[in-house]
C-alpha positions in Angstrom: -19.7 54.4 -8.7 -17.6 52.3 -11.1 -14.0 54.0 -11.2 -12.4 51.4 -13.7 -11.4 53.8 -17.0 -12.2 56.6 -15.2 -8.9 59.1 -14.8 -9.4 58.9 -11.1 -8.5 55.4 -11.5 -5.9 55.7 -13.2 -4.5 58.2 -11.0 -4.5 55.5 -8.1 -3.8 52.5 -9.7 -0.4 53.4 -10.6 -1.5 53.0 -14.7 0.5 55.1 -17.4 0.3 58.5 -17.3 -0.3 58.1 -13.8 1.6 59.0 -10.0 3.9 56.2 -9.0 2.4 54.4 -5.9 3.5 55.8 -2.1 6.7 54.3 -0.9 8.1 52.8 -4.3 11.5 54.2 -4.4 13.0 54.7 -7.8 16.4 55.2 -9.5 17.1 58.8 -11.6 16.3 56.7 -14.5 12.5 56.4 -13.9 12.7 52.4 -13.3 11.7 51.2 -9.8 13.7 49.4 -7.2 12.8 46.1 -5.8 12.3 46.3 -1.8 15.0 44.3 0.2 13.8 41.3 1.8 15.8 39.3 4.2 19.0 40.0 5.8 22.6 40.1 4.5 24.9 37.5 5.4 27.3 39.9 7.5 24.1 41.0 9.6 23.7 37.5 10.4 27.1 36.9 11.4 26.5 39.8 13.5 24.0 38.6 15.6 25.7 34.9 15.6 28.4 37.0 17.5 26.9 38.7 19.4 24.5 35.9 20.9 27.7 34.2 21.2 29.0 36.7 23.4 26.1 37.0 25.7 26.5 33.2 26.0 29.7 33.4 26.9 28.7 36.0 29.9 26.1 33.9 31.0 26.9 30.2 31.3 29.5 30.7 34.3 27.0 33.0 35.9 24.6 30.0 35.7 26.9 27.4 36.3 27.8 29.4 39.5 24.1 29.8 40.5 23.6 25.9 40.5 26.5 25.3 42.9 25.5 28.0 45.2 21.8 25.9 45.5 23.4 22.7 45.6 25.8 24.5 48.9 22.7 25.4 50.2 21.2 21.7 49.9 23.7 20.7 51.8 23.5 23.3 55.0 19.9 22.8 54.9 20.3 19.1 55.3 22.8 19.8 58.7 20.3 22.3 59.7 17.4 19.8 59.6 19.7 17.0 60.7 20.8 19.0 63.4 16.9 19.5 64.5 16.7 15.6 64.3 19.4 14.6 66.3 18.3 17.3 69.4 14.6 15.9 69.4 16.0 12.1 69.5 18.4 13.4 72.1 14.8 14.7 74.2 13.3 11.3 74.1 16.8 9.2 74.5 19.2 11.0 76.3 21.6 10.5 73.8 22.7 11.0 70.0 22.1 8.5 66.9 24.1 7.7 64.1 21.2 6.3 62.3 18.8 7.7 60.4 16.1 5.5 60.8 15.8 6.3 64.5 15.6 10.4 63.5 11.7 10.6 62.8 11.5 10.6 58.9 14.8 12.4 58.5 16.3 12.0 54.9 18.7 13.8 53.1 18.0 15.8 50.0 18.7 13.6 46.5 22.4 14.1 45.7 23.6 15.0 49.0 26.3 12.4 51.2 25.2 13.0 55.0 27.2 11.1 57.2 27.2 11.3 61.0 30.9 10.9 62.0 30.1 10.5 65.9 27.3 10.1 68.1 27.6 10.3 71.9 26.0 10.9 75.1 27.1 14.5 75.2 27.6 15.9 71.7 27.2 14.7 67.7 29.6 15.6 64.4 28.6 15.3 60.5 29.6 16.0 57.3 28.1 16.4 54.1 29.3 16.1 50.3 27.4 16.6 47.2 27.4 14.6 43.9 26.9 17.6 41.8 29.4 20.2 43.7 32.6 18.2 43.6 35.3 19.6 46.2 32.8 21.0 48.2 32.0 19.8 51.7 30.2 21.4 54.9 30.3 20.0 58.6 28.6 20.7 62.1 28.9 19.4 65.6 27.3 20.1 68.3 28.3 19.1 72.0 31.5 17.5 73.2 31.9 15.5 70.0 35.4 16.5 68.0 35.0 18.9 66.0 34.8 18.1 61.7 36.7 20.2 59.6 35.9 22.9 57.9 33.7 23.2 61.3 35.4 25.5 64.0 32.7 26.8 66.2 29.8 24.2 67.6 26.9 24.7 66.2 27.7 27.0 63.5 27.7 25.4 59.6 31.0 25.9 58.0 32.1 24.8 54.0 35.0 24.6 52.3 
């Protein structure tokens, strides 16, 4: 079933004489018009923009995100230093100001921890992050004096 030179090929093939091929738009003249390809330079520009915008929403959202995690860095740290400082405190009788003594305690990378004072009868500390400048959160616990932004003993506070 050869249909070269037949008229039904001709009739598909777009030859002479023949239907134009499906989808081939063409001017009032008869002549056909070359399909688009690519984008204009305005529609690009209009994407550029509107990326651009969407950036421009989301970066602070983002930037606020990461200071919210590295806030909560730092009141995890009191939380776990506070659980450090009451279990040397069951086998001592008292409170430390150094770490070493407070079974494996570190703080998190990037966080300042510093135990302002560490008595018989209560403990204070403060922490400070590299990465949220400003920002600082305190505990105490006990009789020791209270660190500001800490008002109530045992209850994390930051400023």
């Amino acid at each position: 079933m050869a249909l070269a030179g037949s008229a039904v090929w001709a009739h598909y093939s777009g030859a002479p004489g023949g239907p134009k091929p499906l989808g081939a738009p063409s001017r009032p003249g008869g002549t056909q018009v070359t399909s688009r390809r690519g984008f204009t330079l305005i529609e690009l520009l209009i994407v550029v923009v509107i990326i651009g915008l969407l950036a421009a929403i989301a970066i602070p959202k983002f930037s606020n995100t990461k200071e919210k995690a590295y806030i909560a860095a730092m009141k995890s740290d009191l939380r776990n230093l506070a659980t450090a400082e009451e279990a040397f405190f069951y086998d001592s009788a008292k409170y430390t100001t150094n770490f070493g003594l407070l079974a494996n305690f570190a703080p998190s990378t990037g966080v300042n921890l510093q135990v302002v004072q560490a008595t018989v009868s209560g403990w204070s500390a403060t922490t400070t992050s590299l990465y949220a400048p400003g920002r600082q959160c305190a505990l105490y616990s006990g009789s020791a004096a209270p660190v500001a932004p800490a008002t109530s003993e045992g209850r994390i506070s930051c400023q």
